[in-house]
C-alpha positions as CSV (number, residue, x, y, z in Angstrom):
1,X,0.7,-1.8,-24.8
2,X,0.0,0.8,-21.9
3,X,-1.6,-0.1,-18.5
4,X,-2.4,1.8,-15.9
5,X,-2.4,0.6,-12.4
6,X,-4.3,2.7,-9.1
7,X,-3.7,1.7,-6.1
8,X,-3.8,2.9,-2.4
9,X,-7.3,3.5,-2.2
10,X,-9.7,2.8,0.7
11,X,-11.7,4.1,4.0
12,X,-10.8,7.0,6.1
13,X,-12.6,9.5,8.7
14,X,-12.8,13.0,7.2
15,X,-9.9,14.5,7.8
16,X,-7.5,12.0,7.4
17,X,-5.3,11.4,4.9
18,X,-4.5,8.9,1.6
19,X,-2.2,8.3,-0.6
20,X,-3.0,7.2,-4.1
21,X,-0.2,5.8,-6.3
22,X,-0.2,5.1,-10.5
23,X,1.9,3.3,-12.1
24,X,2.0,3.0,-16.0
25,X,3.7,0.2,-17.2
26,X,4.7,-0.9,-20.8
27,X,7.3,0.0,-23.6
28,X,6.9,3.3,-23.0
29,X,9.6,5.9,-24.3
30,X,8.4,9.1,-22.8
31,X,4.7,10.4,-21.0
32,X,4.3,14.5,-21.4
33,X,1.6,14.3,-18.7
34,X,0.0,12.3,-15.9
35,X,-2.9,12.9,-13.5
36,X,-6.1,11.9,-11.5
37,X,-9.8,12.7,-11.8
38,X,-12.6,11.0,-10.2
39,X,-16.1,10.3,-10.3
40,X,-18.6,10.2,-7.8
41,X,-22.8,8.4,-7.9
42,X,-25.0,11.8,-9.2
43,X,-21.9,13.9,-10.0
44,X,-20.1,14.4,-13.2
45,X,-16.4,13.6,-13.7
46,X,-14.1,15.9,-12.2
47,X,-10.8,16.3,-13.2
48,X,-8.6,16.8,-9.9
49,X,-4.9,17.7,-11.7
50,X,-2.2,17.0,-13.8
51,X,1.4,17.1,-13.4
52,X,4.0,17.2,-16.4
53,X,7.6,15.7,-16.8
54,X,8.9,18.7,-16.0
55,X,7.3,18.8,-12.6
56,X,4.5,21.6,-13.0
57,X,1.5,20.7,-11.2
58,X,-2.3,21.8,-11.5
59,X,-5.7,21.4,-9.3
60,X,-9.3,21.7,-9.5
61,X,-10.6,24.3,-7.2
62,X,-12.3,21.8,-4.9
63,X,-8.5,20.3,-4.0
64,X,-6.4,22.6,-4.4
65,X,-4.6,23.2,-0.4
66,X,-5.5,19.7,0.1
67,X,-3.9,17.8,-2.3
68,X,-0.8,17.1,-4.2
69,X,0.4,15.3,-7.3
70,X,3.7,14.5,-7.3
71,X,5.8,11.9,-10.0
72,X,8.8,10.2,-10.7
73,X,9.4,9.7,-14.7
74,X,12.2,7.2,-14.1
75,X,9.2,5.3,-13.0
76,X,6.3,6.2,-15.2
77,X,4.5,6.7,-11.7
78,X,2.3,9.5,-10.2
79,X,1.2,10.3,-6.7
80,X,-1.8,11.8,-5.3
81,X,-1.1,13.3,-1.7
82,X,-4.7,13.8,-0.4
83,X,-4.5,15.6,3.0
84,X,-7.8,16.9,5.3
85,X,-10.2,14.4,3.5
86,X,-13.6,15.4,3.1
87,X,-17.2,13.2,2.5
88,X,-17.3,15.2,-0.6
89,X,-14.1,13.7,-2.2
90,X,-16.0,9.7,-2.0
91,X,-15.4,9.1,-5.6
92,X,-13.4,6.4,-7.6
93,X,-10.2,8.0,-8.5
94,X,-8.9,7.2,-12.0
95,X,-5.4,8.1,-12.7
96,X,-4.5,8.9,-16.4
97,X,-1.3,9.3,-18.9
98,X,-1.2,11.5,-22.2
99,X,1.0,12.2,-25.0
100,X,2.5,8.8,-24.0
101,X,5.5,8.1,-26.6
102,X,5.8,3.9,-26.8
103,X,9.4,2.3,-27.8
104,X,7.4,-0.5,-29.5
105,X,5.3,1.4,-32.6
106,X,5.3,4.4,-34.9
107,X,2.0,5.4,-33.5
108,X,1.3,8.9,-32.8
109,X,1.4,9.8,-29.0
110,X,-1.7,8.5,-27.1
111,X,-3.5,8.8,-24.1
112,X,-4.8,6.5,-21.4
113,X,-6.6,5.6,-18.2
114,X,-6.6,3.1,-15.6
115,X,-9.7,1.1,-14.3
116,X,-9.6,3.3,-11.0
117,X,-9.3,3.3,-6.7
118,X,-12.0,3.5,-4.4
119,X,-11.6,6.2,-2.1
120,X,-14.4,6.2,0.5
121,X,-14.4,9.0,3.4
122,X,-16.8,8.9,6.4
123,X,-17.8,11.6,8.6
């Protein structure tokens, strides 16, 4: 089994910063890619960016400048670096894991997502 855990959420003024941690725990053998969206009251889920083993990073438009995802395999972890905070990035932030690899089963790779982090920003 897979979980997910967010943490490092909470308030800040605008322009402050966070950082948001994930930690995937479990027999896991390997995770291709981790990453964060989030999701906000009247506003569709928005996928913020990814980051793969081998360290290349991606970001939504709306971040990109602002944040950073960082990780460290040796602890099936990733990091969300979220500088100059803005109203507009309220949201609960979700952290995810695909093309996990388990030690445990045959199964084909899977993916999966923790319960999410509150991150509230006031102007």
């Amino acid at each position: 089994q897979v979980q997910l855990v967010e943490s490092g959420g909470g308030l800040v003024h605008s322009g402050g910063s966070l950082r948001l941690s994930c930690a995937a725990s479990g027999s896991i053998f390997s995770i291709y890619a981790m990453g964060w969206s989030r999701q906000a009251p009247g506003k569709p889920r928005e996928r913020v960016g990814g980051i793969s083993s081998g360290g290349h990073a991606n970001y939504a438009d709306s971040v990109k400048g602002r944040f950073t995802i960082s990780r460290d395999n040796a602890k099936n972890t990733v990091y969300l670096q979220m500088n100059n905070l803005k109203p507009e990035d309220t949201a609960v932030y979700y952290c995810n894991a695909d093309g996990v690899v388990l030690t445990t089963t045959r199964g084909p790779p899977g993916d999966y997502w923790g319960q999410g982090t509150q991150v509230t920003v006031s102007s």
